[in-house]
Every structure is written in structure tokens, then in C-alpha cells.
C-alpha positions as CSV (number, residue, x, y, z in Angstrom):
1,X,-37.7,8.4,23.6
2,X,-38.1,4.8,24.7
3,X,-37.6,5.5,27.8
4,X,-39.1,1.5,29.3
5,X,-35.9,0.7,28.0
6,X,-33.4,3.2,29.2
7,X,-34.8,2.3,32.7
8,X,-34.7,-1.4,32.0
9,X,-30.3,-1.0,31.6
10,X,-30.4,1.1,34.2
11,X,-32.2,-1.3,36.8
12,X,-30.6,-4.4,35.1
13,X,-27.6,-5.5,37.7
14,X,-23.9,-5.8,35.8
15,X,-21.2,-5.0,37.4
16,X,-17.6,-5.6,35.9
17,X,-17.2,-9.2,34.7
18,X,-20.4,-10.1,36.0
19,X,-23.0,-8.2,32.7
20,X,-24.8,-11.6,32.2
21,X,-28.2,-10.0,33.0
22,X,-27.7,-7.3,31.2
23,X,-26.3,-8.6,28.4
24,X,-29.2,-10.4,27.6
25,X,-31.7,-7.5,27.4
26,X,-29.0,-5.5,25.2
27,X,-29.6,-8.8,22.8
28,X,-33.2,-8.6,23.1
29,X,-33.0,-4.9,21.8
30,X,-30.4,-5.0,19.1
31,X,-31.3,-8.7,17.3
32,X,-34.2,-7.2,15.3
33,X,-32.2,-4.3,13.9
34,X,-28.9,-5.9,12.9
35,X,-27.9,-9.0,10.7
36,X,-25.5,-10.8,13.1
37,X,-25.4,-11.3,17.0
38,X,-22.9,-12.8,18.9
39,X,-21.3,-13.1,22.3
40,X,-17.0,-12.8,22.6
41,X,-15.3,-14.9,25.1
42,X,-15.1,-11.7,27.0
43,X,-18.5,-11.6,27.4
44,X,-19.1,-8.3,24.9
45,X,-22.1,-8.3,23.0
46,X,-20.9,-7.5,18.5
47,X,-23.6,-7.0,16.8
48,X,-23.2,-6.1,12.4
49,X,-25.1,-4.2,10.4
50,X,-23.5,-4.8,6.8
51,X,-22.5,-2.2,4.6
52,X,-20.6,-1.9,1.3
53,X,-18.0,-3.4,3.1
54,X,-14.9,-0.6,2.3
55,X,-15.3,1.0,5.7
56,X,-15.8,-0.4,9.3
57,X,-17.1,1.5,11.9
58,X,-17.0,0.0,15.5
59,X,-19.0,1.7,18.5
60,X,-18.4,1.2,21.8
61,X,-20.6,1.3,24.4
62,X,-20.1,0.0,28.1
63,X,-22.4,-2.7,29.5
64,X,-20.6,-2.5,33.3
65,X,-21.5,-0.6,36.2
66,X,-19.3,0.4,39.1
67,X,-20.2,-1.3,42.5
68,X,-18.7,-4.2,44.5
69,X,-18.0,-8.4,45.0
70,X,-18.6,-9.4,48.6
71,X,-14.9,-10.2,50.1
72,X,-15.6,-11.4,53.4
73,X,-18.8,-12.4,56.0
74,X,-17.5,-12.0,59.6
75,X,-19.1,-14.1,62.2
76,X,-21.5,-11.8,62.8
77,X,-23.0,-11.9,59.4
78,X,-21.7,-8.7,58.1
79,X,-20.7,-8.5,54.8
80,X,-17.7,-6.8,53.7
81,X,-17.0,-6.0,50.1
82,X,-14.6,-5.5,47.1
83,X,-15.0,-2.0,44.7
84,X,-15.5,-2.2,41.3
85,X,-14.6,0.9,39.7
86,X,-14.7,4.1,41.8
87,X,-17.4,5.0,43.8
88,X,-16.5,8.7,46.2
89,X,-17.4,7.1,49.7
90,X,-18.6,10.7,50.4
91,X,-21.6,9.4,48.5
92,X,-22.2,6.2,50.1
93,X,-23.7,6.7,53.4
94,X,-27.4,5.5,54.6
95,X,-27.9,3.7,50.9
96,X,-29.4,0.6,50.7
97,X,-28.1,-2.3,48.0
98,X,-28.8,-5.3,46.7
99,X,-26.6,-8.6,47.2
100,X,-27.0,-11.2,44.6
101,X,-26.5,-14.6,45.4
102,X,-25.3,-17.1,43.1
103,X,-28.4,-19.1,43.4
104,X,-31.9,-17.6,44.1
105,X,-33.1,-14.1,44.4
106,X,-31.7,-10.9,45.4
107,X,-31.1,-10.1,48.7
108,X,-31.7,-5.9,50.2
109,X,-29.3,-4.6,52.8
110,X,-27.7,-1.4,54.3
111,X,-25.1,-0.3,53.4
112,X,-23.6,1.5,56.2
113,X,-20.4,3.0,57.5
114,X,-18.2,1.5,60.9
115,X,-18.5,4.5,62.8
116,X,-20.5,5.3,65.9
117,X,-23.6,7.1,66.0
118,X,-23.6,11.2,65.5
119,X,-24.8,11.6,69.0
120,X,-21.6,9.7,70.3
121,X,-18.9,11.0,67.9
122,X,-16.3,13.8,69.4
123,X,-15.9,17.2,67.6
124,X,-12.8,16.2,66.3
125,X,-14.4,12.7,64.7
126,X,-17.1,14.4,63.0
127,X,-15.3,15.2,59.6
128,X,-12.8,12.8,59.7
129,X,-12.5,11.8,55.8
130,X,-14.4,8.2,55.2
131,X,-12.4,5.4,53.3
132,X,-14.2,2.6,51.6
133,X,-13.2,-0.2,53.4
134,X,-15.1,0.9,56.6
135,X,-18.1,-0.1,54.8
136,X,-20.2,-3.2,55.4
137,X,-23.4,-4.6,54.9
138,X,-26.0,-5.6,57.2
139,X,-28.8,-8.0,55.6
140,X,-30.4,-7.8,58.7
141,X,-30.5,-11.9,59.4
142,X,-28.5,-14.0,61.4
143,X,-25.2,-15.4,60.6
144,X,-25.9,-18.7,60.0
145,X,-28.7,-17.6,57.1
146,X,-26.8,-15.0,56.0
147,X,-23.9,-17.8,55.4
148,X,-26.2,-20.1,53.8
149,X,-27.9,-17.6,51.1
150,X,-24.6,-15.5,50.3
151,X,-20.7,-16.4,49.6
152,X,-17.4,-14.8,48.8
153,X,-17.6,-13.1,45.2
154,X,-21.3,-12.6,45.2
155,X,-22.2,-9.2,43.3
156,X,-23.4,-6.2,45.3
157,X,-25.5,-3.5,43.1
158,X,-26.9,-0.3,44.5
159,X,-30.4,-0.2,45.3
160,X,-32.2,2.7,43.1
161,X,-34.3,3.0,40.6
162,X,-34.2,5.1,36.9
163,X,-36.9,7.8,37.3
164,X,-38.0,10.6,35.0
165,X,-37.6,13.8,37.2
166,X,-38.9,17.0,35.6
167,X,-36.7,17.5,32.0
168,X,-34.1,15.3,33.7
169,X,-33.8,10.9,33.8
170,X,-32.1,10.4,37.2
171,X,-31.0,6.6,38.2
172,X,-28.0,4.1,39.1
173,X,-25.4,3.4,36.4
174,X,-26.6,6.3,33.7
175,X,-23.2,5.5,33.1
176,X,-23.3,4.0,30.8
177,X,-26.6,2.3,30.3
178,X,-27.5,5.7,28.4
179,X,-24.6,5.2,26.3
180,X,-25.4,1.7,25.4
181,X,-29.2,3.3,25.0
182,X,-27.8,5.6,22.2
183,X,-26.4,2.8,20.2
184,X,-29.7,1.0,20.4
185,X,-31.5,4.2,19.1
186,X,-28.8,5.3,16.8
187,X,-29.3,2.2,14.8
188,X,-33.0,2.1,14.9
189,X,-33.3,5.8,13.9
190,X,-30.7,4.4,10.9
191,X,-31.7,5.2,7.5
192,X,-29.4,4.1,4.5
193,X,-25.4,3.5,5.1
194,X,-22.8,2.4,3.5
195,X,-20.0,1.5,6.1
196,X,-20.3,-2.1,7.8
197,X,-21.3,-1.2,11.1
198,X,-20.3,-3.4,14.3
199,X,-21.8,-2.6,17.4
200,X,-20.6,-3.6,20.7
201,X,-22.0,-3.7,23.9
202,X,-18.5,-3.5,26.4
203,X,-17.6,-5.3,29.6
204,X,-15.1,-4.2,32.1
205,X,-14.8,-0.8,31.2
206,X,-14.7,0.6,34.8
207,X,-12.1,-1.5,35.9
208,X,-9.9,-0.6,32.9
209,X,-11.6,-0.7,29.0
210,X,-10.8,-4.5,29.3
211,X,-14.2,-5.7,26.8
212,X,-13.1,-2.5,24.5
213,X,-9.5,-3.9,24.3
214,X,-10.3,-7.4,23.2
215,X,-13.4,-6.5,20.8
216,X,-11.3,-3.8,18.8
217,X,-8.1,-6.2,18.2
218,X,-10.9,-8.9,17.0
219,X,-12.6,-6.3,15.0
220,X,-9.6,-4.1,13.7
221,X,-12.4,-1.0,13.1
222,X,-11.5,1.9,10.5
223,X,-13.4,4.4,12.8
224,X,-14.1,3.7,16.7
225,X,-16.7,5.7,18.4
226,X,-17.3,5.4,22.1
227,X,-20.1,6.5,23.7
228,X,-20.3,7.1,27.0
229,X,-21.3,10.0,29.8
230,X,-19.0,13.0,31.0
231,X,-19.3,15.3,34.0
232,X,-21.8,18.3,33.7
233,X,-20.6,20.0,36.8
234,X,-22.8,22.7,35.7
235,X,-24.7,22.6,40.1
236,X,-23.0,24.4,43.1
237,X,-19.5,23.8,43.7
238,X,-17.0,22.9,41.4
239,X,-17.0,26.8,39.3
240,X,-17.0,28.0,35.7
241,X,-13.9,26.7,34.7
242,X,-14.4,22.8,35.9
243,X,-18.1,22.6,34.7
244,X,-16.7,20.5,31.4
245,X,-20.2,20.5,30.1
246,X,-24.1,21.9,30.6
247,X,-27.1,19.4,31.0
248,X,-29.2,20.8,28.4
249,X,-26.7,22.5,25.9
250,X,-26.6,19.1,23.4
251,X,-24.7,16.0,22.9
252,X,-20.8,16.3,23.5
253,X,-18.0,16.0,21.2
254,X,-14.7,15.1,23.0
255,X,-11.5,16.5,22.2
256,X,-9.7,14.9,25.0
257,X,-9.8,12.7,27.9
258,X,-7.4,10.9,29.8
259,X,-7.5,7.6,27.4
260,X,-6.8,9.3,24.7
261,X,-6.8,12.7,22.1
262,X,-9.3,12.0,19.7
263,X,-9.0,12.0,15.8
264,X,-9.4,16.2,14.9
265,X,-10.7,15.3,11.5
266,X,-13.4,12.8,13.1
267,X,-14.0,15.1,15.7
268,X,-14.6,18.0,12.9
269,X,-16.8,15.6,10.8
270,X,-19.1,15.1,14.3
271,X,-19.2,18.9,14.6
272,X,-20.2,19.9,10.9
273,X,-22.6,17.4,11.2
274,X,-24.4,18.8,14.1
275,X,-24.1,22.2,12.3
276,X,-25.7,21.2,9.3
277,X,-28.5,19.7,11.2
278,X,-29.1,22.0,13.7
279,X,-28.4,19.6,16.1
280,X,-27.0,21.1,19.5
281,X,-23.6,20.3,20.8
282,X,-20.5,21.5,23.0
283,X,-16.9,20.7,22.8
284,X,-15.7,19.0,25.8
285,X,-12.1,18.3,27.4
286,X,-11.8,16.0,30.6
287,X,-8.4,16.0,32.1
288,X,-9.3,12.9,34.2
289,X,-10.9,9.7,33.0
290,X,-11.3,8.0,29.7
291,X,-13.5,5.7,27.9
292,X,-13.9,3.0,25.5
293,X,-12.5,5.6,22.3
294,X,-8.9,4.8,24.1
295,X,-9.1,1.5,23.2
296,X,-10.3,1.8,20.2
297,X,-7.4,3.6,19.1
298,X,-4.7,1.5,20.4
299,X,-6.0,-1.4,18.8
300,X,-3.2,-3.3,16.3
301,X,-2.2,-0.8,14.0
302,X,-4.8,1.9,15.7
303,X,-7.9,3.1,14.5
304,X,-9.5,7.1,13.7
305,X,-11.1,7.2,17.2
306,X,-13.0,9.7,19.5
307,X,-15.8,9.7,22.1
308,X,-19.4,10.9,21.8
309,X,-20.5,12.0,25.0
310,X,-23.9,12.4,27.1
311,X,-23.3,15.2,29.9
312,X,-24.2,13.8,33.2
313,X,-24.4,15.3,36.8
314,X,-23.2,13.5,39.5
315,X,-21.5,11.1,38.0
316,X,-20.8,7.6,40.3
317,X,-23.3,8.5,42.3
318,X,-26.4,6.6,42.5
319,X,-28.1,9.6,41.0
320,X,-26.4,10.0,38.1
321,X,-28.8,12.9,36.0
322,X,-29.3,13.5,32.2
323,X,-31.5,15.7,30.3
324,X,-33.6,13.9,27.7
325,X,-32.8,16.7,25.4
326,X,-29.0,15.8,25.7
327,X,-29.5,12.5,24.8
328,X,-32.1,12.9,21.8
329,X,-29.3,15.0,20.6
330,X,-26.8,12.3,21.2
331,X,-28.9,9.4,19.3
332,X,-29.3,11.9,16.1
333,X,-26.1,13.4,15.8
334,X,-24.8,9.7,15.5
335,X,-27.2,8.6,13.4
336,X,-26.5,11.0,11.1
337,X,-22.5,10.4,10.9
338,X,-23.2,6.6,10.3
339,X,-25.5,7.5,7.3
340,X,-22.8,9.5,6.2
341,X,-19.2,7.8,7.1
342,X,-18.1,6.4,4.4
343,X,-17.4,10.5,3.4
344,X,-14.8,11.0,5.7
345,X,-11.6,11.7,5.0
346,X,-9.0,11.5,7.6
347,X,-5.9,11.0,6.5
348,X,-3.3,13.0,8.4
């Protein structure tokens, strides 16, 4: 597994509407293995692979990461900040992010919570619920420089690096660099296909499948495939019956998410597949949430859509966990359904 690059996405800064960097090292990885490349005015990367031209199959694959614009700089050079997408501010405290100015390098600062120090706080303030908004960040310089390097709408990334930790990849924004990393390695592991394929490389996803939206009326797929993480809440806590999926029990096949009910013929063609290949899998249901595959399907006249899924811990976190296994699984089992698409037969 290539896994320079996976860490690459998942270091590269994008948050919604502002996937510039990334976008160009998601070029830089697909333009030797596809015939087109282009850039909507959304900002989406579509890149074609041509086919026979009697099927189109459009994957979906989100560029964006969820974190924040700064909204305001009081006068004492704290920086307060706009969410993108939905962080838990359980999650947030003592991290440390990067501010990225509009001009010149990035900037490190704390990310901290308005809130007295533990050795000050009352009984009854010590598990008072935190809200986002009493966030700030403190770049440690005076006002006046602060002022001069940083203005309103500047974007704000979380400060963490991708790491390989024992059988696991742990990092910021696993989703859903790994999902855009599948559709890189799908189509380089691609052998012989038939359908046109059209690859696209989403923006805005967290802040509501906006890139997805655009690219699928434009594109007016046959099949839509999304790719993308779901919880593995397979760790202390949540139980049995919420654990939606195991880090290391294979590549998931969605039946359901909040976005949308995917195709049950598509969704059986994913899961014959991975029988006949031995390639491991489990069906997965997530009451809250969608992806990309919710767009696909609405698009014009809709499309035969569903989801393809890499189980993740700790999702919107910044240490978002996969197992390498999971995602092997994930690049294959795709792979494998292009080379063989133009079989499908889903006709209700």
C-alpha cells in the first residue's frame, strides 16, 4: 500500500470550499492513469477513463475535511472561528492547529477552551457540557502581528499528523482522504473494463454533498459509487448493537445511511463479488449521516447508487483510525466491480 500518499491527503489542508491544496496532489496522482483531467467550477476534480461507452460509472470520493474559517480577532489577538462540518467539542481540548493565512506560511496555535483553569473551577463547573463557540485560538503574538499576518475567513486545519500505528493508519481527516486514496488505487490496480469510468474527487461534502450535487447533474452517471469512512465503534463504550462495523473484518457495503437506501441489486453485485474473491466484507447500516451515494442518486432522473465504505474509529476526531487490511479490501473489491460493471443488471 502506497502509504507516502495516503499520508500526503491526510496532511494536505482542505477544508470545505477551500480544497485548492489538495486538489492539486489528487491531480498529480490520478493524471497518469486516466485519459482526461479537469477541474468544475465547483472546484471538483473529474477525471475519465473511457470505456465502451454504453455504461457510466461515476465515483465519488470527498476532497473536504471538517474544521473551521476564522470569524473574528478580538483586540487581544485571539482568534475566534467558524465550524466546518461537525467536530464533538468533547474532542477538542489542549489541541494545537494550524491557521493559514491568505498570503505566506502557516501559522501553529492553541486551540483552547474559555474556561478557567481546573484548579479554580467549582465542583459544579467541572462537567458542565462544552459548546463550540467557547473556543479560541491563541497564536501566541501580539495583536498588532497577529492582525497583520491573519484576517477574517482564513482557514484553520488541525495540527496532526498520518502515522502508521501497529496494523492501524491513525491521522486527521481519514475521512475521507482514505476514501479519495481508494479511488486512486482502485484505478491503478484496474485491469480491463468496459464501462466509461468518471472519477471525481468531491468538495463540500461535510457541509452538505454540495461538489457531489453539481458533478452528478453534469455527469448524469448510470451507477454512482461513493466512497467514504463509517464508524467502527467496535472500542469501549458505545455496545454490541451500535458498533456498525469491526476494524479489521473487510471493506463495507452499505445498505443505508441517512442520504439515502442504496440500490439492493448494486449492493448484491458488491457482495457476490467479494464472495467470489474471497475478499472480506460486512454489511453496514448507519442511521445518522450520509455521503456522496445520496447525491448520486438524486441526480436528474437518479442514478443505481450506493456507498462503499472504509470502517473507521473515532471518526471527527483528529485521530481518526483504519486498519490497512480494511482498506486493501476496500481498493480490490472495487477494482474488481469496475472490471466487471457493465454485467449488472438492475432493473427493478
Amino acid at each position: 500500500m502506497d502509504f507516502g500518499l495516503l499520508k500526503k491527503l491526510s496532511e494536505t489542508p482542505a477544508v470545505s470550499g477551500r480544497e485548492e491544496q489538495l486538489r492539486a496532489v489528487v491531480k498529480k496522482a490520478l493524471e497518469p492513469i486516466v485519459d482526461s483531467i479537469e477541474t468544475d467550477i465547483m472546484g471538483n476534480v473529474i477525471a475519465r477513463r473511457k470505456g465502451v461507452g454504453k455504461r457510466t460509472v461515476m465515483l465519488a470520493a470527498h476532497m473536504d475535511e471538517i474544521g473551521f474559517i476564522v470569524r473574528y480577532i478580538d483586540d487581544n489577538g485571539f482568534l475566534r472561528l467558524q465550524t466546518l462540518g461537525g467536530f464533538d467539542p468533547r474532542q477538542l481540548f489542549a489541541q494545537r492547529v494550524l491557521v493559514h493565512p491568505r498570503k505566506g506560511a502557516p501559522v501553529r496555535g492553541v486551540l483552547t477552551y474559555s474556561t478557567k483553569p481546573t484548579h479554580m473551577l467549582k465542583p459544579e463547573e467541572m462537567n458542565q457540557a462544552p459548546r463550540i463557540d467557547n473556543f479560541f485560538v491563541d497564536l501566541g503574538m501580539n495583536t498588532k502581528k497577529v492582525k497583520k499576518l491573519v484576517e477574517v475567513g482564513d482557514m484553520v486545519t488541525m495540527d496532526r499528523t498520518c502515522e502508521e500505528c501497529g496494523d492501524m493508519i491513525i491521522g486527521k481527516a481519514i475521512d475521507n482522504r482514505v476514501g479519495v486514496f481508494v479511488m486512486i488505487e482502485a484505478l491503478r490496480a484496474l485491469k480491463e473494463h468496459e464501462v466509461d469510468i468518471v472519477a471525481v474527487a468531491t468538495v463540500q461534502e461535510e457541509i452538505g454533498l454540495r461538489g457531489a450535487t453539481t458533478a452528478a447533474f453534469a455527469v448524469e452517471p448510470d451507477v454512482g459509487v461513493a466512497l467514504d469512512t463509517t464508524l467502527a465503534n467496535d472500542y469501549p463504550g458505545p455496545g454490541p448493537t451500535d458498533e456498525i462495523t469491526k476494524l479489521g473484518k473487510g471493506t463495507a457495503i452499505k445498505i443505508m445511511d441517512a442520504s439515502l437506501i442504496c440500490h439492493p441489486k448494486l449492493v448484491d453485485h458488491f457482495r457476490r463479488i467479494a464472495e467470489e474473491q474471497k475478499i472480506p466484507y460486512q454489511m453496514e447500516i448507519l442511521g445518522r449521516g450520509g455521503t456522496d451515494g445520496g447525491a448520486l442518486q438524486r441526480s436528474r432522473s437518479g442514478s443505481v447508487s450506493m456507498t462503499l465504505s472504509v470502517p473507521t474509529r473515532y471518526i471527527h476526531t483528529v485521530n481518526e483510525m483504519v486498519n490497512k487490511k480494511d482498506v486493501e479490501a476496500t481498493i480490490k473489491l472495487l477494482a474488481k466491480y469496475l472490471e466487471e460493471a457493465h454485467k449488472g443488471r438492475y432493473a427493478l
